[in-house]
Every structure is written in C-alpha cells, then in structure tokens.
C-alpha positions as CSV (number, residue, x, y, z in Angstrom):
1,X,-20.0,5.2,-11.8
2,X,-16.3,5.2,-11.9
3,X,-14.3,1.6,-12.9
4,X,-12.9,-0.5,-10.3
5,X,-9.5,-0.7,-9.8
6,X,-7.0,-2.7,-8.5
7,X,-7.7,-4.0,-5.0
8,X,-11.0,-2.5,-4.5
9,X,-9.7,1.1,-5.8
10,X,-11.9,2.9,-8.3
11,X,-11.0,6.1,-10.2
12,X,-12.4,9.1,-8.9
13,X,-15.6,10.5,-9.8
14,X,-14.5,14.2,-9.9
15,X,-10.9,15.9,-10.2
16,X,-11.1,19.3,-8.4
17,X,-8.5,22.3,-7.8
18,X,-9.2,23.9,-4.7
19,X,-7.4,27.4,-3.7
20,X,-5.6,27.0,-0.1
21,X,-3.3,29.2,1.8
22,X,0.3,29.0,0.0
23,X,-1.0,27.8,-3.4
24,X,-3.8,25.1,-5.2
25,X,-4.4,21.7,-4.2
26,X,-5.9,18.9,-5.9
27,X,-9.4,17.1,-4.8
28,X,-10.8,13.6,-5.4
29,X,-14.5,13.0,-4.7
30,X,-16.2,9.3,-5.0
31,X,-19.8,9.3,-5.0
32,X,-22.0,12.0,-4.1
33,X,-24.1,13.6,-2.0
34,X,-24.0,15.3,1.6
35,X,-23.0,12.7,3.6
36,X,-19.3,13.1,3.2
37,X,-15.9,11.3,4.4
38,X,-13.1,13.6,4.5
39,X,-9.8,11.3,3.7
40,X,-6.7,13.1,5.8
41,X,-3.4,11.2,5.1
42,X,-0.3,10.6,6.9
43,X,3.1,11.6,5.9
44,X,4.0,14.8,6.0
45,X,4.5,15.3,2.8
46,X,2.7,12.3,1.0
47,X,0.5,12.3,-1.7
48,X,-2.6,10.7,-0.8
49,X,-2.8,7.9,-2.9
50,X,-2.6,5.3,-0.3
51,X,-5.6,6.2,2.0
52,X,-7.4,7.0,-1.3
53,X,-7.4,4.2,-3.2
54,X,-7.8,2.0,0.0
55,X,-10.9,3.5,1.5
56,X,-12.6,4.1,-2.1
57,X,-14.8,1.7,-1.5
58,X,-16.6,3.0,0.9
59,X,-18.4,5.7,-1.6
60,X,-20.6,2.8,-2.6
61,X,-22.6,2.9,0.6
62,X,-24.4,6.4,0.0
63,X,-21.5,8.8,1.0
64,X,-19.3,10.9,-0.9
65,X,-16.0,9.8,-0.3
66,X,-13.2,12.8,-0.4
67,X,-9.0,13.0,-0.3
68,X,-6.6,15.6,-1.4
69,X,-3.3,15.9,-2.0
70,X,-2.0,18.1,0.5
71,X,0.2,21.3,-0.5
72,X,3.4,20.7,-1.5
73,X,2.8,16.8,-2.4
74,X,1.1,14.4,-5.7
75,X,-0.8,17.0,-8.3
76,X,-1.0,19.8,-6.4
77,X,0.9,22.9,-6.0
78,X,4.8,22.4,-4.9
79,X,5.4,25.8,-3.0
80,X,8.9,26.4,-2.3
81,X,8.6,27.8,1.0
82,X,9.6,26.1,4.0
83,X,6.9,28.7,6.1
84,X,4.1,26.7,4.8
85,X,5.3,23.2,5.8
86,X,3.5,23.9,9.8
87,X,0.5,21.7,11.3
88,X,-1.2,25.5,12.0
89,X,-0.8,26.2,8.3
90,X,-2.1,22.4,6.9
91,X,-5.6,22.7,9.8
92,X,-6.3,25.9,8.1
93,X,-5.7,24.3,4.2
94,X,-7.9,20.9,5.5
95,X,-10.7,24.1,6.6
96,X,-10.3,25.6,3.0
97,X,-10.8,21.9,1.3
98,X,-13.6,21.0,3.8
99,X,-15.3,24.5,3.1
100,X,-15.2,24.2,-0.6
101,X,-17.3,20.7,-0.4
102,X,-20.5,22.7,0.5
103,X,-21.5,19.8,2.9
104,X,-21.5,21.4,6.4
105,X,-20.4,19.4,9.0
106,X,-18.0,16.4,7.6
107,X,-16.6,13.0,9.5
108,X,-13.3,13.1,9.1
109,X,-11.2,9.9,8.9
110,X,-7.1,11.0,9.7
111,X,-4.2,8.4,9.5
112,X,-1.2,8.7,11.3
113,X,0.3,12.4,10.6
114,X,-3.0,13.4,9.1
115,X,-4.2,12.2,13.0
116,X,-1.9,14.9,13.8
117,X,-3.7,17.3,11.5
118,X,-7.9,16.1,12.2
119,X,-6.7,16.7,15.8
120,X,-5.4,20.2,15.3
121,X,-8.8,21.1,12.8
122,X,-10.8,19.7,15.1
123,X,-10.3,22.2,18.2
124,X,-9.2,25.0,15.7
125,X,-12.9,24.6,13.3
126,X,-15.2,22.5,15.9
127,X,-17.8,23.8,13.4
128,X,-16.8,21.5,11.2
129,X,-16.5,17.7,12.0
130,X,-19.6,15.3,13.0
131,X,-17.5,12.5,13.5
132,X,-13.9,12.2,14.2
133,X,-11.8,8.5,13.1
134,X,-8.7,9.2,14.3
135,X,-6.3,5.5,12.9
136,X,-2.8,4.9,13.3
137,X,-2.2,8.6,15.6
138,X,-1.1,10.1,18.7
139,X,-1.7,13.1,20.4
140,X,1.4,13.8,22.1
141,X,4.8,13.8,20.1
142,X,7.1,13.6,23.1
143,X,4.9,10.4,24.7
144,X,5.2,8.8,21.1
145,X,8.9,9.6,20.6
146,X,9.5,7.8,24.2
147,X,7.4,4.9,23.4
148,X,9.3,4.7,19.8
149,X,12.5,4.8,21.7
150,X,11.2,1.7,23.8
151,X,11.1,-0.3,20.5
152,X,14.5,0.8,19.3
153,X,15.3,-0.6,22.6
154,X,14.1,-4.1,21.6
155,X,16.8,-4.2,19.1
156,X,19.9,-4.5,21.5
157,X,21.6,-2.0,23.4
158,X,24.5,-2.3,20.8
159,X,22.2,-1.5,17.8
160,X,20.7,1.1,20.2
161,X,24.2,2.8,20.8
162,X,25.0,2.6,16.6
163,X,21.7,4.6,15.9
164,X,22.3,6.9,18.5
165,X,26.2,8.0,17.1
166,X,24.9,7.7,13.7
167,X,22.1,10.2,13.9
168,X,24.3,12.7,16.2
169,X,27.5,12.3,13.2
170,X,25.1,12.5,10.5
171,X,25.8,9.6,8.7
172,X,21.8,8.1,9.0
173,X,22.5,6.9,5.9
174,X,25.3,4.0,6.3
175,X,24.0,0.7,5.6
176,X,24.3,-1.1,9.3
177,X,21.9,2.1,10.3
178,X,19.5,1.5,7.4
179,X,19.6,-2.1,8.3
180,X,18.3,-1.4,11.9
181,X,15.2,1.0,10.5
182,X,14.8,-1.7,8.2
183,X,14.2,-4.2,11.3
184,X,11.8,-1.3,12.8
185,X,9.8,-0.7,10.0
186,X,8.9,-4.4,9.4
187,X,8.2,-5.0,12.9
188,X,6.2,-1.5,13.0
189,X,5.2,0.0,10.2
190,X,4.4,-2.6,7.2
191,X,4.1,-6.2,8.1
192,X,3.3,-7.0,4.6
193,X,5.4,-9.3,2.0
194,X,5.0,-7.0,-1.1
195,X,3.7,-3.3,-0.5
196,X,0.1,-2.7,-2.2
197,X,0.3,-0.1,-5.4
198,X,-1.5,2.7,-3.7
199,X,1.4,2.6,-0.7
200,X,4.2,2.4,-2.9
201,X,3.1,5.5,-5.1
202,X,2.4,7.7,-2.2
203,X,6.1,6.5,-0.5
204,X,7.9,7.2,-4.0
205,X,6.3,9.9,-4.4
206,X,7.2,11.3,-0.7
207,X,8.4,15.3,-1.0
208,X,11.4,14.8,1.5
209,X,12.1,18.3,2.0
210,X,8.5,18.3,4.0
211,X,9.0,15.2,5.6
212,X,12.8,16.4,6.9
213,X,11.3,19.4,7.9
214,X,8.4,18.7,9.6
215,X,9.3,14.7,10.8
216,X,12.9,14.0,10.5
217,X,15.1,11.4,8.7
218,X,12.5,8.6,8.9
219,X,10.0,7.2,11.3
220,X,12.1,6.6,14.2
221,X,14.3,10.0,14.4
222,X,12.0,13.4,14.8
223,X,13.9,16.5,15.0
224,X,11.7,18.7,12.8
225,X,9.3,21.0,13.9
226,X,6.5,18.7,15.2
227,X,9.0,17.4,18.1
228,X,7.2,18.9,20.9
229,X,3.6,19.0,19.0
230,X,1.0,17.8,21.9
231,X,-2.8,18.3,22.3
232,X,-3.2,15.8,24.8
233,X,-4.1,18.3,27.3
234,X,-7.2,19.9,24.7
235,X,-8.3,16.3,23.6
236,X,-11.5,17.3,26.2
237,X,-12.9,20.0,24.0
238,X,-13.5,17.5,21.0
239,X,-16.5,16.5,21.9
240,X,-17.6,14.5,18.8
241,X,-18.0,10.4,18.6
242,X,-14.4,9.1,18.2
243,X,-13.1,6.0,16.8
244,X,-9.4,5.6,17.2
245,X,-7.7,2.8,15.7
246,X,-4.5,1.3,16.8
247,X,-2.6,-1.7,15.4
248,X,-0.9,-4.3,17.6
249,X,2.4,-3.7,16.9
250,X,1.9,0.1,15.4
251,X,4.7,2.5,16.2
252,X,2.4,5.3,17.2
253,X,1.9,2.3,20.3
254,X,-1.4,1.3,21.6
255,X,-0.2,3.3,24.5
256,X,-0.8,6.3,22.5
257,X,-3.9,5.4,21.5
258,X,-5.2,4.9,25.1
259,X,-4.2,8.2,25.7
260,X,-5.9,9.7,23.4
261,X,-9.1,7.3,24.5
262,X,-8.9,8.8,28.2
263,X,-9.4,12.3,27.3
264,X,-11.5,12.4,24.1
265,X,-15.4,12.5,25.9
266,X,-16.8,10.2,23.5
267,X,-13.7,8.6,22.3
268,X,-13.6,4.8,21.7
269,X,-10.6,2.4,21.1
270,X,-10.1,-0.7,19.0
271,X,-6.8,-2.6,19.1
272,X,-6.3,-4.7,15.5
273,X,-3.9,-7.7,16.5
274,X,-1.3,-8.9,13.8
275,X,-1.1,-5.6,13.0
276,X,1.2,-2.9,12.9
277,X,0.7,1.2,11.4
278,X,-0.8,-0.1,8.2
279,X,-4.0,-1.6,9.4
280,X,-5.8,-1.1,6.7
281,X,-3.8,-3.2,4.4
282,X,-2.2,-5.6,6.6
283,X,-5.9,-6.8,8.7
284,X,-8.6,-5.1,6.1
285,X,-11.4,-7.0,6.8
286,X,-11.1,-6.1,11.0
287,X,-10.3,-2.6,9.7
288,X,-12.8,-1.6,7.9
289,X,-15.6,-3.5,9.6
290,X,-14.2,-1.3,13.0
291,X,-14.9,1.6,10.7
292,X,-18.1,1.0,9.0
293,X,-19.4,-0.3,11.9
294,X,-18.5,3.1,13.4
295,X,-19.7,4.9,10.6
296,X,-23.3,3.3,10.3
297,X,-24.0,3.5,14.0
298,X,-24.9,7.3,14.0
C-alpha cells in the first residue's frame, strides 16, 4: 500500500512508460484491479500532478486509480514539434494510455482542457469509456470565449478597453493588464488563500510553448488552435452516464455546463456554490461526494 501524503495524496503504486504517438509518456496507477479511473487533466500542457494527487484517494475504494503526464509535460517525453501539440493528436495518445491498462472499457474523469480531450476520445474511441465525468469543461470554445468575455465585462468598460489594446499591441505582459487577470483569476479560477502543493507544481511546471500554442496568453485570451474547437453539435452520440461538474463562479460558466447537460443523453449536472474552476480544492467535501456518489451508483 503506498504512504499517504500531504492532503490526502499517496505516492503511486506503479511508475509506467507508455509509448504514444510523438514520443513516451509517463503513467501513475493507485490500487489495482479492473475497475479503473482514467485521471485526464486540464492545461494544455500541465503535468498532472494536481488532479493526481487530489483524486488519489479514491484508489482506496476497490478501483485502480490512473493519470499520466501528457506528452510534452512533467516526466514524460518533451517533443519539440509544435504538430503534436492538437486535441486530434492528445484523443489518440489518451487511446494509447487507456489501451495499455488492459482494462477494457474505463470511466474517465476529465478536468477542464482534459474535458476538452474525454469529449474528443469519447466520440473518436466509444469502445472505450463506461462512464464519462466531465468537471470544470465546455464543449463549445466560441460559447465559452463569449461567456469569458461577459466576466471581463464585470470589471469596467475601462479595464475592458486596457485588455483589449493590450492584447492587440502585445504588451499582455504590463503590470495594469496582469493586475486585471489577477482580479479574473481570483474571482474564477482559484478562490483559495494559499494554492494546495499538487496545483502549484503542475502551474510551475506548465510547458508554455503548449499552452501559447494550443490556449493563448492565459485563461482569458485564446488565440491558439482550439479557438473554434466545438463538439456541441456531436455531444448526442456519447451515450454513456455523464456527470458534469461546474463551479459557481467557474470560468468555463455554468452556462457551459448546461449546454453540455442538454445534449449529452444521459448527462447530468451539479452546480458546486462558493466555487469557482477548482472545485475540487476549493468545496472538496461537495466535490467528491457528487463524484463518488456518481461513481458508486452504476
């Protein structure tokens, strides 16, 4: 049995190397068995320390708990080839990890960006997932990018106007600018006092060159090549139980969520109030009673 950790994290039971299109990546397993929780973090380009350490726990109720880091990011391979860094590429490497488990079907648990990528397995490998948790996530880029531009709006039209000439000169990275994403990311993407470890690691150890390329600048400027992503319309063919998970205040909105909800066929939503798009450190014991709940019911 691996030693605890920290706030409820454990180290892994097993350290794996898994070959993927574009290179190696590295796997973590907790517990054993079948029954299998595939761990799909957000970012792009985060190691998945974060998601890993936080949902850890859960290998102690007869499943086999599994994360990786994926390519380009943490201990696995770092590729320097900016064809890799696609959502087709990553559904096709999350196939390869979920293969090489030898558990058949898996429920799979994405968070924010790795929402992104669940989504885009699931209706590229339907073979694949039992269950589907889809937490902090949209399905439709240009919906979320108009609803994140509603809570830049809440700022001021002035502060508004500033973020709007900064990002078109360039210059994202003068103070009064980071001062305004500061504003949006405590309102909508950490409510906390002091980040937990695991979040900290994963954001210092962020590979920016994915992130840039895939996202944007930060969380409330996407230019990369996700900016028109959608699968809003293809939502219908997943027709696995579905858990998605919103916070309150999250900046993929609620709004996102309940579309998402409308066109999943056996989708289900839970709104987590006082929080924002870390729900699973900022209202844990609503979180992960939502997901175990979820979990144990089929």
């Amino acid at each position: 049995m691996a030693e605890p950790l920290a706030n409820g994290a454990r180290e892994p039971d097993a350290v794996e190397r898994v070959a993927v299109e574009g290179g190696e990546v590295a796997v973590y397993c907790f517990g054993a068995g079948d029954n299998v929780l595939l761990l799909v973090n957000g970012g792009p380009g985060l190691p998945c320390d974060y998601l890993r350490d936080s949902h850890s726990q859960l290998a102690d109720e007869g499943r086999r708990v599994v994360a990786w880091d994926q390519l380009g990011t943490g201990r696995s391979d770092r590729p320097d080839d900016p064809a890799l860094w696609t959502i087709e590429r990553y559904a096709r490497e999350m196939e390869q990890v979920r293969a090489s488990l030898g558990a058949g079907k898996v429920d799979v648990l994405g968070q924010s960006w790795g929402g992104f990528l669940a989504i885009e397995h699931a209706l590229a490998f339907p073979g694949g997932v039992a269950r589907l948790v889809l937490s902090n996530t949209a399905a439709d880029v240009p919906h979320l990018l108009a609803e994140q531009a509603r809570l830049r709006a809440a700022l001021g039209s002035e502060t508004v106007t500033m973020m709007l000439r900064r990002e078109a000169q360039g210059t994202t990275d003068h103070p009064e600018y980071q001062a305004a994403v500061a504003i949006l990311n405590w309102r909508h993407v950490h409510r906390l006092d002091a980040l937990p470890a695991a979040l900290r690691r994963s954001m210092q150890g962020a590979n920016h060159e994915i992130y840039g390329h895939m996202w944007g600048a930060n969380e409330f400027q996407c230019d990369g090549n996700l900016k028109d992503w959608s699968r809003l319309e293809e939502l219908h063919r997943i027709s696995v139980p579905a858990l998605i998970v919103a916070g309150e205040h999250d900046e993929l909105t609620p709004a996102c969520a309940q579309r998402m909800q409308r066109e999943l066929p056996l989708g289900r939503l839970a709104i987590i109030r006082n929080a924002s798009h870390s729900s699973c450190f900022e209202e844990p014991e609503s979180y992960f009673g939502l997901l175990r709940a979820f979990l144990a019911e089929y």
